[in-house]
TORDORO-81581 format. One record per residue (C-alpha): chain; x, y, z; residue in one letter; residue number from 1. Coordinates in Angstrom, 2 decimals. Example, Ala and Ser with C-alpha at 12.3 -4.5 7.8 and 13.67 -1.06 7.14 Angstrom:
// residues 2
SITE chaine       X       Y       Z residu num
SITE      A   12.30   -4.50    7.80      A   1
SITE      A   13.67   -1.06    7.14      S   2
// end
This chain:
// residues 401
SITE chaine       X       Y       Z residu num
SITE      A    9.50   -3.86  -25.14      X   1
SITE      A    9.61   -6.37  -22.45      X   2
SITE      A    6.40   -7.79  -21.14      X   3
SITE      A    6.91   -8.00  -17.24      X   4
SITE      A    5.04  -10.61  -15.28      X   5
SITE      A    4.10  -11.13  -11.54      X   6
SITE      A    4.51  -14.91  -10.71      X   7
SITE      A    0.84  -16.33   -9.17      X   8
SITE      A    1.56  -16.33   -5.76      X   9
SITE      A    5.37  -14.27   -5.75      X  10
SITE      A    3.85  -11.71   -3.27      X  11
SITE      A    2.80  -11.22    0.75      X  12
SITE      A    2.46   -9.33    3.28      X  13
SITE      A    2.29   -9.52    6.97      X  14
SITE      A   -1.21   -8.61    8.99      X  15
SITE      A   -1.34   -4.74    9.52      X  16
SITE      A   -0.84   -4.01   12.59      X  17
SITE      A   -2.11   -1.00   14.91      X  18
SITE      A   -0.12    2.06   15.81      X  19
SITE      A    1.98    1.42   19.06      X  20
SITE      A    0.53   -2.11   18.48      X  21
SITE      A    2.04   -6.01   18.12      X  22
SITE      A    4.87   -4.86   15.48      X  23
SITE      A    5.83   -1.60   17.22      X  24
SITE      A    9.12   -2.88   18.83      X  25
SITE      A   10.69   -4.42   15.28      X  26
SITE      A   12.85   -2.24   12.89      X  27
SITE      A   10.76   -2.22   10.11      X  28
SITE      A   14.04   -2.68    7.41      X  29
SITE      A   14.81   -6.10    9.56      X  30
SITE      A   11.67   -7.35    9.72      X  31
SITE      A   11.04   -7.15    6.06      X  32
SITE      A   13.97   -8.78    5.23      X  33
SITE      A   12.72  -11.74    8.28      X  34
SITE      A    9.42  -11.89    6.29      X  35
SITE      A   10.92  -12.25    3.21      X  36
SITE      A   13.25  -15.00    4.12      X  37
SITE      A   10.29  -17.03    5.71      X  38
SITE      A    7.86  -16.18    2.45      X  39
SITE      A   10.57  -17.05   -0.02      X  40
SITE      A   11.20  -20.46    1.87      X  41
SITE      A    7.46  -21.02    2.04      X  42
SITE      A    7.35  -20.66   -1.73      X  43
SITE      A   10.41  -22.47   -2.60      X  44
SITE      A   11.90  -19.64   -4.23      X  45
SITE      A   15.66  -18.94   -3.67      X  46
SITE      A   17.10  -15.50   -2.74      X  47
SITE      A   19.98  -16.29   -5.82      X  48
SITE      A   16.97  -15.75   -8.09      X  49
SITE      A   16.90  -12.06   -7.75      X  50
SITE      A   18.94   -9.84   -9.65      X  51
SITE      A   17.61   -6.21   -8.27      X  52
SITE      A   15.52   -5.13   -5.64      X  53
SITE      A   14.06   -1.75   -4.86      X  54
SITE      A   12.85   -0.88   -1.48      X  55
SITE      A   10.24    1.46   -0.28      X  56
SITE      A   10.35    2.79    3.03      X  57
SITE      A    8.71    6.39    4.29      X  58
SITE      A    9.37    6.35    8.05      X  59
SITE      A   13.28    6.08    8.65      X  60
SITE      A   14.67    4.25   11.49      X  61
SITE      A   18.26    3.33   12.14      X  62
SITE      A   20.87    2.35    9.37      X  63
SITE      A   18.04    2.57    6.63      X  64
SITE      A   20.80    4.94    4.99      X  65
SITE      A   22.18    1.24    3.87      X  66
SITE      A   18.50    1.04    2.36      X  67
SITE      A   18.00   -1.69   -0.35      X  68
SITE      A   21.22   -3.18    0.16      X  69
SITE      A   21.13   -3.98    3.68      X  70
SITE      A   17.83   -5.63    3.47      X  71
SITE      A   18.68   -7.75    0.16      X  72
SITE      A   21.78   -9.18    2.50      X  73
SITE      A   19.91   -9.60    5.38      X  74
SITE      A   17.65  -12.29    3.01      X  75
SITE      A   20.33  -14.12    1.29      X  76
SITE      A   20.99  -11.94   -1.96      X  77
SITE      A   24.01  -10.37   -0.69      X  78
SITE      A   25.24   -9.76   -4.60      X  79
SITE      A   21.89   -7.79   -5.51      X  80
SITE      A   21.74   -3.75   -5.26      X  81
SITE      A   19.13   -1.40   -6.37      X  82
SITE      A   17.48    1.85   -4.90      X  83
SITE      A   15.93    2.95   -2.07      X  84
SITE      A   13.05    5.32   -2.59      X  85
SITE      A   10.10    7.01   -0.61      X  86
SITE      A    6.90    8.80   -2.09      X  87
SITE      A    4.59    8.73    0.77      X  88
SITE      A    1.49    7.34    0.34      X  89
SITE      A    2.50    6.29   -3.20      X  90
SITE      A    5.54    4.26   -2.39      X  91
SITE      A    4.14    1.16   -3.31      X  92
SITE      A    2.81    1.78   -6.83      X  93
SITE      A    6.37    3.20   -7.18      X  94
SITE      A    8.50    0.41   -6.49      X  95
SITE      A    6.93   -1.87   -9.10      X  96
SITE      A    7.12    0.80  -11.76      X  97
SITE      A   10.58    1.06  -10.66      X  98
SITE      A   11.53   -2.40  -10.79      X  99
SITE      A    8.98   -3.00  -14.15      X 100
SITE      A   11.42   -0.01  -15.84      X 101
SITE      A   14.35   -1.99  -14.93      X 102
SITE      A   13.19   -5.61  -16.45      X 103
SITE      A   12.00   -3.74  -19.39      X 104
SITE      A   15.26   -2.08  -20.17      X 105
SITE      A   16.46   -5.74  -19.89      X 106
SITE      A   18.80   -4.52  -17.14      X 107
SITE      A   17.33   -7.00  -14.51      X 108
SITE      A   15.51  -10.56  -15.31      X 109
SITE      A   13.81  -10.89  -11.05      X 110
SITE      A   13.25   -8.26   -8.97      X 111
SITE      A   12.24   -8.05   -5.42      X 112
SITE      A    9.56   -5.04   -4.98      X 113
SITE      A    9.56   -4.54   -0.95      X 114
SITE      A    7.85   -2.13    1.00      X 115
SITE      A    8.41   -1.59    5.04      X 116
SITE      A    7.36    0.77    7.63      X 117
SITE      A    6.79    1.07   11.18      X 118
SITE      A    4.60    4.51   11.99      X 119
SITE      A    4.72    3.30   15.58      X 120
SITE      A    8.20    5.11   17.06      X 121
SITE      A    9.02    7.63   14.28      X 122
SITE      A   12.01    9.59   14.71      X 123
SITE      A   12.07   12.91   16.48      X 124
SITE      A   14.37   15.02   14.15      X 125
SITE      A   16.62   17.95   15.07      X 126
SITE      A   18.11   19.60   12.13      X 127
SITE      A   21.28   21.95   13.26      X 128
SITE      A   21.37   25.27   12.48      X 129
SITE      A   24.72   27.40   13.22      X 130
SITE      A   23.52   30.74   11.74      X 131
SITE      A   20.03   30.72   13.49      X 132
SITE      A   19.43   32.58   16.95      X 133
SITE      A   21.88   31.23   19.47      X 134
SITE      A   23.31   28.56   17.11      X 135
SITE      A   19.40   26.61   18.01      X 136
SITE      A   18.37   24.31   15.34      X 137
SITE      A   14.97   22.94   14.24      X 138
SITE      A   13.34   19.48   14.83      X 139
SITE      A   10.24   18.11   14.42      X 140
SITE      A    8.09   14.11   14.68      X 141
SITE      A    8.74   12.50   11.83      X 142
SITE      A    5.62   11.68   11.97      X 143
SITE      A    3.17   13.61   13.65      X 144
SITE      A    4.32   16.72   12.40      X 145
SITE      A    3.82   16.08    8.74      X 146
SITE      A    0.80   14.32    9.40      X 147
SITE      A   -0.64   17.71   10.10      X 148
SITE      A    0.92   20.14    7.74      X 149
SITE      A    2.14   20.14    3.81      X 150
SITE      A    4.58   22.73    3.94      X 151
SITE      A    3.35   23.72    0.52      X 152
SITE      A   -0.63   23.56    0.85      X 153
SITE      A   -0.03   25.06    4.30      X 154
SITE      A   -2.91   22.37    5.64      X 155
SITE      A   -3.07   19.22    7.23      X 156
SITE      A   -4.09   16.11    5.36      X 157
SITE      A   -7.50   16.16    6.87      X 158
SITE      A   -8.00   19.67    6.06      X 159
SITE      A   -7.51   17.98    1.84      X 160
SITE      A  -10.36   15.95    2.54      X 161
SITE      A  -12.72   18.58    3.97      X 162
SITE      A  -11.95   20.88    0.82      X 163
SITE      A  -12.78   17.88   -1.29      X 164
SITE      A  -15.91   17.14    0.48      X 165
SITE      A  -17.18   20.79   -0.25      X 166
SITE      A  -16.32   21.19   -3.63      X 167
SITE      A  -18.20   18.03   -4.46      X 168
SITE      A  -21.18   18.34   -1.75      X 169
SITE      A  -20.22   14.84   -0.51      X 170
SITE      A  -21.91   15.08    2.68      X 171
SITE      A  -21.42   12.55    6.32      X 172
SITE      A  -24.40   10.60    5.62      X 173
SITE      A  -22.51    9.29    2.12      X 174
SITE      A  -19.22    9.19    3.22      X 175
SITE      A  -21.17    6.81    6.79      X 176
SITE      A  -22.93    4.60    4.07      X 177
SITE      A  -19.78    3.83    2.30      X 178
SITE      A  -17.66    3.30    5.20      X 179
SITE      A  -20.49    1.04    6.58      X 180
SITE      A  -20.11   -0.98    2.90      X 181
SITE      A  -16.15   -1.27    2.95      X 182
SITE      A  -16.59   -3.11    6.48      X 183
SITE      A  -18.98   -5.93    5.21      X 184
SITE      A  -16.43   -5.97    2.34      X 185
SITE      A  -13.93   -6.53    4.84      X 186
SITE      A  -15.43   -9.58    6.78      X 187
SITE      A  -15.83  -11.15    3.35      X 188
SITE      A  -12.13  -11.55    3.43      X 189
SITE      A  -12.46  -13.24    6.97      X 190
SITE      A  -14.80  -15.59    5.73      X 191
SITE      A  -14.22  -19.25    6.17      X 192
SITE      A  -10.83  -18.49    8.44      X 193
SITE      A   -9.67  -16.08    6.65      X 194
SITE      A   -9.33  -17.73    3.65      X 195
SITE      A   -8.93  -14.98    1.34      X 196
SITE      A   -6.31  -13.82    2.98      X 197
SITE      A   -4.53  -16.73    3.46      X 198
SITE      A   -3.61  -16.71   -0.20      X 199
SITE      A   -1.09  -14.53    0.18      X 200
SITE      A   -0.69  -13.95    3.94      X 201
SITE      A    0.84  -16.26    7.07      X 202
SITE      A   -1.91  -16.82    9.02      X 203
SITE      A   -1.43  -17.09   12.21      X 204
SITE      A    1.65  -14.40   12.02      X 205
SITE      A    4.34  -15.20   14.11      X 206
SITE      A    5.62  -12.01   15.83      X 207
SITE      A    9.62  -12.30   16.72      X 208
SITE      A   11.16  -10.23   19.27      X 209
SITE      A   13.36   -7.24   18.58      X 210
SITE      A   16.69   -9.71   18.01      X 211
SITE      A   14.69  -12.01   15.76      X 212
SITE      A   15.59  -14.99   17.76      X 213
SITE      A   12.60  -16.45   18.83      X 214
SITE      A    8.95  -15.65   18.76      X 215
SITE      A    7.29  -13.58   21.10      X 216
SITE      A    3.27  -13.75   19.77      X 217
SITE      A    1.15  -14.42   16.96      X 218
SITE      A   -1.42  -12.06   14.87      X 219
SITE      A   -4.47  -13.95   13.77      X 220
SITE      A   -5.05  -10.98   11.32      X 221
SITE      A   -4.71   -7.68   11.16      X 222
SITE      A   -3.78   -5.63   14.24      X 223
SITE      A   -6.83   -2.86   15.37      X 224
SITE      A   -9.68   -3.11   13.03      X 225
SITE      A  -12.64   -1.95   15.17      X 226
SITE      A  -15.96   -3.69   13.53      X 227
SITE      A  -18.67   -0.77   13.11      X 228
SITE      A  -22.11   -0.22   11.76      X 229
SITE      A  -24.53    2.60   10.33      X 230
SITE      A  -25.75    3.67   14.12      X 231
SITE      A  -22.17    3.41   15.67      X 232
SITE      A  -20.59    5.38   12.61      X 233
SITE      A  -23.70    8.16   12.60      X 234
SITE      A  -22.93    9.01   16.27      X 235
SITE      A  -19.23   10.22   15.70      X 236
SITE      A  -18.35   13.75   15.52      X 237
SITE      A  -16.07   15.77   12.78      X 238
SITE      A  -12.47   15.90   13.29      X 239
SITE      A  -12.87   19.07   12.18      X 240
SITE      A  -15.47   21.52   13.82      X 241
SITE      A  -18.63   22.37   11.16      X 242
SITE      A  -16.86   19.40    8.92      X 243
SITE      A  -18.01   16.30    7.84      X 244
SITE      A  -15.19   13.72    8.55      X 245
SITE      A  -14.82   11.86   10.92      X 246
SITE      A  -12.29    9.45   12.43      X 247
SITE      A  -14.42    6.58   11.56      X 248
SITE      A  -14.53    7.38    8.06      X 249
SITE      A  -10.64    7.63    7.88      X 250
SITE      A   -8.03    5.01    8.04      X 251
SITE      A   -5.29    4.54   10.77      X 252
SITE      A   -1.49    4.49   11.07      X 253
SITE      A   -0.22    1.22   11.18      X 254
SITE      A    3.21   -0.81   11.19      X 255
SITE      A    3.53   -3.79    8.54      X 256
SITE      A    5.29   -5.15    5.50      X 257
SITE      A    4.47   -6.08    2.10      X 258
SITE      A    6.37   -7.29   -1.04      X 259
SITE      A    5.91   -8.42   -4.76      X 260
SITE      A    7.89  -10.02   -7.50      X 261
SITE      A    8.20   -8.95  -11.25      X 262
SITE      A    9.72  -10.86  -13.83      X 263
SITE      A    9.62  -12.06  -17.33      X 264
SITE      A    6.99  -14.08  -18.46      X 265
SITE      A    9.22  -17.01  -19.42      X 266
SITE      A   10.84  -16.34  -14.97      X 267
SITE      A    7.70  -15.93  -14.17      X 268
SITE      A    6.07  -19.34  -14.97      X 269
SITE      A    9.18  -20.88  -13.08      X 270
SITE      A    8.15  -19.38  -10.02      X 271
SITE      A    4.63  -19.39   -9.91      X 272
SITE      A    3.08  -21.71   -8.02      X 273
SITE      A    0.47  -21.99  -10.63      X 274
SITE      A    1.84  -21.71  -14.43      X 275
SITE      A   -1.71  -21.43  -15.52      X 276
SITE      A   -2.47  -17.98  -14.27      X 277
SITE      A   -0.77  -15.11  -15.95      X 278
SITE      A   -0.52  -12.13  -14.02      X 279
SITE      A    1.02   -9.12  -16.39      X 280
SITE      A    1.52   -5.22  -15.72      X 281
SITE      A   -0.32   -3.04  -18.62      X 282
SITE      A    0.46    0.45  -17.98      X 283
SITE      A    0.95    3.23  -14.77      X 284
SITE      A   -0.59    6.75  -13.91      X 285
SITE      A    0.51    9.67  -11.87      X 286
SITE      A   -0.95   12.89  -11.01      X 287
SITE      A   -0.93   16.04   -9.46      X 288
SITE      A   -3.93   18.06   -8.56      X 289
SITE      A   -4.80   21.94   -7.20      X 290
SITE      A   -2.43   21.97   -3.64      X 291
SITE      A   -5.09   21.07   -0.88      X 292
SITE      A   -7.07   18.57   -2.55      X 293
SITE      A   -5.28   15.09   -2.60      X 294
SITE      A   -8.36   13.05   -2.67      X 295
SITE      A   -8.77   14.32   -6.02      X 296
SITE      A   -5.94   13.17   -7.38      X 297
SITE      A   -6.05    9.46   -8.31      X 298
SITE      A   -8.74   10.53  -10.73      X 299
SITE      A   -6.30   11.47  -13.10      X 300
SITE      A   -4.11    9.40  -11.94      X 301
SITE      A   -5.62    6.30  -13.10      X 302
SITE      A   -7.09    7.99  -16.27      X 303
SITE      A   -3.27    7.97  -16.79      X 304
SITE      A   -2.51    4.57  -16.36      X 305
SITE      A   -5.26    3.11  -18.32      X 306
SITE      A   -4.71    5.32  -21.26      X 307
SITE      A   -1.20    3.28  -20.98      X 308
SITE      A   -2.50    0.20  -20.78      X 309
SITE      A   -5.07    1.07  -23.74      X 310
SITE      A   -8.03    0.32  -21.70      X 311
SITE      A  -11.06    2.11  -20.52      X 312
SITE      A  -12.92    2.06  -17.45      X 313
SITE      A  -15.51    0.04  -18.85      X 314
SITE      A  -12.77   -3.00  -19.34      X 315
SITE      A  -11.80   -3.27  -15.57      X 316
SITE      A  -13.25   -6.31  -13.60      X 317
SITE      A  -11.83   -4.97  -10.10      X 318
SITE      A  -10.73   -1.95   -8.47      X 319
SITE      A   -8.91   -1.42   -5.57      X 320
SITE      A   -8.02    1.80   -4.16      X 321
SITE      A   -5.67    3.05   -1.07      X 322
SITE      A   -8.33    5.28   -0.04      X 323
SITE      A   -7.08    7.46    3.52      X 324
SITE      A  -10.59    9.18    3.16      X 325
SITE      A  -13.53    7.28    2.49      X 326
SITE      A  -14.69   10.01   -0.24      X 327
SITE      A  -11.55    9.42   -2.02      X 328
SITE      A  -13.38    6.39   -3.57      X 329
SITE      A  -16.66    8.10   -3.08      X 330
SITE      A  -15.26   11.06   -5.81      X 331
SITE      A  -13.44    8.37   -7.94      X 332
SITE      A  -16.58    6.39   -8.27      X 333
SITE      A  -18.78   10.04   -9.93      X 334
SITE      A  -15.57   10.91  -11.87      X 335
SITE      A  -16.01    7.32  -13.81      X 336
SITE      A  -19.70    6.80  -12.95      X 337
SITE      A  -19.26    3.53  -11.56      X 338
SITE      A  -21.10    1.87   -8.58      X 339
SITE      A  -18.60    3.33   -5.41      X 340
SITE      A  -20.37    0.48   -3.92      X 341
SITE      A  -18.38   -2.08   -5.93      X 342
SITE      A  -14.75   -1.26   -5.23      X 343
SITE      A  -12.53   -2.26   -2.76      X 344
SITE      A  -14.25   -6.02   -2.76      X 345
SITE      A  -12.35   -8.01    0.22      X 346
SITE      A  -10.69   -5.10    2.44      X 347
SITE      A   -9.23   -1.86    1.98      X 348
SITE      A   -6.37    0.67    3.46      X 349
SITE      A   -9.34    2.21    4.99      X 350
SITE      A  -10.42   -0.47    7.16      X 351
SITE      A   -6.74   -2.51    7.70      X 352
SITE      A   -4.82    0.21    8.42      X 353
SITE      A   -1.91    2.45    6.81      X 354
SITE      A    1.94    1.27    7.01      X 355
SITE      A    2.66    4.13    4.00      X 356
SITE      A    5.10    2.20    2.17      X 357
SITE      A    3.16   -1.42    2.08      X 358
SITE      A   -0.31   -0.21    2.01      X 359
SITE      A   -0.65    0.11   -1.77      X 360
SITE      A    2.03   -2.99   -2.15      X 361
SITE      A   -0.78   -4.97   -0.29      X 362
SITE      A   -3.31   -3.33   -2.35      X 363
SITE      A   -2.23   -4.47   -5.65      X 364
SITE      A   -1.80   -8.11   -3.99      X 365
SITE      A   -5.13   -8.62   -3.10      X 366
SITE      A   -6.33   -6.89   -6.49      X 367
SITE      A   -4.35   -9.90   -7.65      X 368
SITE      A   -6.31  -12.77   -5.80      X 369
SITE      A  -10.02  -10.67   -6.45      X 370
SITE      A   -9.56  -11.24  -10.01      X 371
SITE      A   -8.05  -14.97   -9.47      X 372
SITE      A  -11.11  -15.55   -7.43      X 373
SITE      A  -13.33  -14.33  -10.51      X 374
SITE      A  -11.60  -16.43  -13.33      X 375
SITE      A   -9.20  -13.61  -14.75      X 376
SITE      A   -9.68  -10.01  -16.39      X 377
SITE      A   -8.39   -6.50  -16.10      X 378
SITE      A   -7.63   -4.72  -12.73      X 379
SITE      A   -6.83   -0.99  -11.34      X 380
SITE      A   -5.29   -0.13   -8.55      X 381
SITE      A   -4.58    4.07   -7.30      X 382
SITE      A   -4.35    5.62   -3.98      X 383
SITE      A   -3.50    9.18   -3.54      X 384
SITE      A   -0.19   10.65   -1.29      X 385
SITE      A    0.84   13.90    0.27      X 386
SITE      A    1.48   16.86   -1.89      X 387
SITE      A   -1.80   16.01   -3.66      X 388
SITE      A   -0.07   13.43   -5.86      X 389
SITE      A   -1.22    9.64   -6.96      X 390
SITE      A   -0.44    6.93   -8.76      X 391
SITE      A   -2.32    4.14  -10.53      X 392
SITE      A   -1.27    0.68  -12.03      X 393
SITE      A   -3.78   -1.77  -14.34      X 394
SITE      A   -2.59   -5.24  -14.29      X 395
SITE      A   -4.27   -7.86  -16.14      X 396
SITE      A   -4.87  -11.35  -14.83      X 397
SITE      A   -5.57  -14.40  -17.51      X 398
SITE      A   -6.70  -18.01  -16.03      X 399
SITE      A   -5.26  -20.16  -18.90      X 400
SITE      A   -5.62  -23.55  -16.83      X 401
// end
């Protein structure tokens, strides 16, 4: 079977930006393909290289019926096709299986993995209905309204994480101390200017108006992250009345974008802008757990992927988790009986934000550069998704330099 490669360096993504926020006026389909054009020219990589592309978008906006397509013309690879696909929450670890399947049926050589979604402005949906009372239809927020209920766990996604916090007796002052720890973890990426994330992100962001035609403002990071502490995250109340989570201990809707590129080995040390690193997918997970209790799932999830990869948890150097609850890692971390405290090194989903569709893209990026940083070795990335589903990649990372 084919061994598929990431290229050191064939990735980015854009700040994260807050709901209603700096990226709220830009169709997210457009602006990936803008990002992309500006990251590929950064890295001296030309659209022609790509032979398929898969796209990942959650929130639709309009003429993303064109999907994948539109977006690989928009960048210079009008001559590329591939799918279009959306799995909530779990988008991202999709695409690259997606696009790893296709190099290692030797059906593609480069493919573009792209993620995009703007939360800010969903779609208000009617949905005609001739037979029903009066001819009147349905509608609801694209959004909002699924947000707050899974038509099959009859529950909103908060209500998962308050079932998962009383089966397991994970109680506020835990899930405060580990929120309090992913912060510091945070600033550690904004250390020295940002440096870690200037690896893989434009820093300042240029932010275009709606045309594209000229630029409008700049991000100097990430869009909304509110620094806490112990005492500020202590006084907060439950969403929930009687619960124990609260809106601190949660992450927040966001707009962004996010992409990566897989390829063969022998591609991949042709676009890398460092030969001497090896970055190589090893296996991928997905789960589904009892309806109403998402956070469980990437458990099994990644047990999945690294009984693919042939690994145990005792052979992974980082972890990185899309974690929408902060006891999602908190539950991860006493299924494995690892240090909770020891994930998510650099920034997580819980602290940047949530764009859906890019968040675990981003994820897997910065998974990337940890183990870079470290001198090489084995990584995980899961994150759960709606309908109490999850995925989970291991990549490995190998310094030969």
């Amino acid at each position: 079977m084919t061994d598929v490669s990431i290229p050191y360096g064939g990735y980015w993504s854009t700040p994260f930006a807050k709901w209603q926020g700096a990226l709220a006026h830009l169709h997210s389909l457009r602006f990936a393909a803008y990002v992309a054009k500006r990251s590929l020219a950064q890295r001296h990589i030309a659209a022609a290289a790509f032979d398929f592309g898969v796209l990942g978008i959650t929130v639709p906006q309009k003429n993303t019926f064109y999907g994948l397509p539109w977006l690989m013309g928009e960048l210079g690879a009008a001559g590329v096709g591939g799918p279009t696909i959306s799995q909530a929450c779990a988008t991202g670890v999709r695409i690259l299986a997606t696009a790893t399947s296709e190099i290692q049926a030797e059906r593609a050589t480069v493919a573009l993995a792209i993620a995009a979604d703007r939360v800010s402005n969903g779609p208000h949906v009617y949905y005609p209905a001739p037979n029903g009372p009066g001819g009147t239809g349905e509608h609801e927020d694209w959004v909002l309204d699924n947000f707050s209920h899974d038509p099959f766990a009859k529950l909103g996604m908060i209500d998962t994480a308050e079932n998962v916090a009383r089966k397991h007796n994970i109680g506020a002052a835990e899930q405060n101390e580990v929120t309090a720890r992913r912060y510091e973890q945070y600033a550690d990426a904004l250390a020295d200017g940002a440096a870690f994330q200037k690896r893989y992100m434009e820093l300042p962001f240029p932010v275009p108006d709606s045309r594209f035609s000229k630029t409008i403002s700049e991000l100097t990071g990430d869009e909304g992250v509110h620094p806490t502490n112990a005492v500020k995250l202590a006084a907060l109340k439950p969403v929930v009345p009687g619960g124990t989570v609260t809106y601190g201990m949660q992450t927040h809707p966001a707009d962004g974008s996010a992409a990566i590129i897989l390829t063969t080995p022998e591609r991949a040390r042709d676009l890398s802008r460092d030969p001497g690193i090896d970055i190589r997918i090893r296996g991928y997970g997905q789960a589904r757990v009892e309806r109403g209790y998402m956070p469980e799932a990437p458990v099994p999830a990644a047990r999945a992927a690294l009984a693919a990869a042939g690994v145990s948890i005792a052979d992974i150097a980082a972890i990185k988790s899309h974690n929408p609850f902060v006891l999602n890692d908190i539950v991860f971390a006493r299924s494995f009986n690892i240090d909770v405290m020891s994930m998510n090194n650099f920034g997580c989903s819980l602290v940047w934000g949530h764009p859906q569709g890019p968040t675990g893209v981003r994820g897997v990026i910065e998974l990337i550069e940890e183990l870079v940083a470290h001198g090489g070795g084995l990584g995980l990335f899961h994150g759960c998704a709606a309908g109490d589903t999850a995925m989970a990649v291991v990549l490995s990372v190998t310094d030969k330099r």
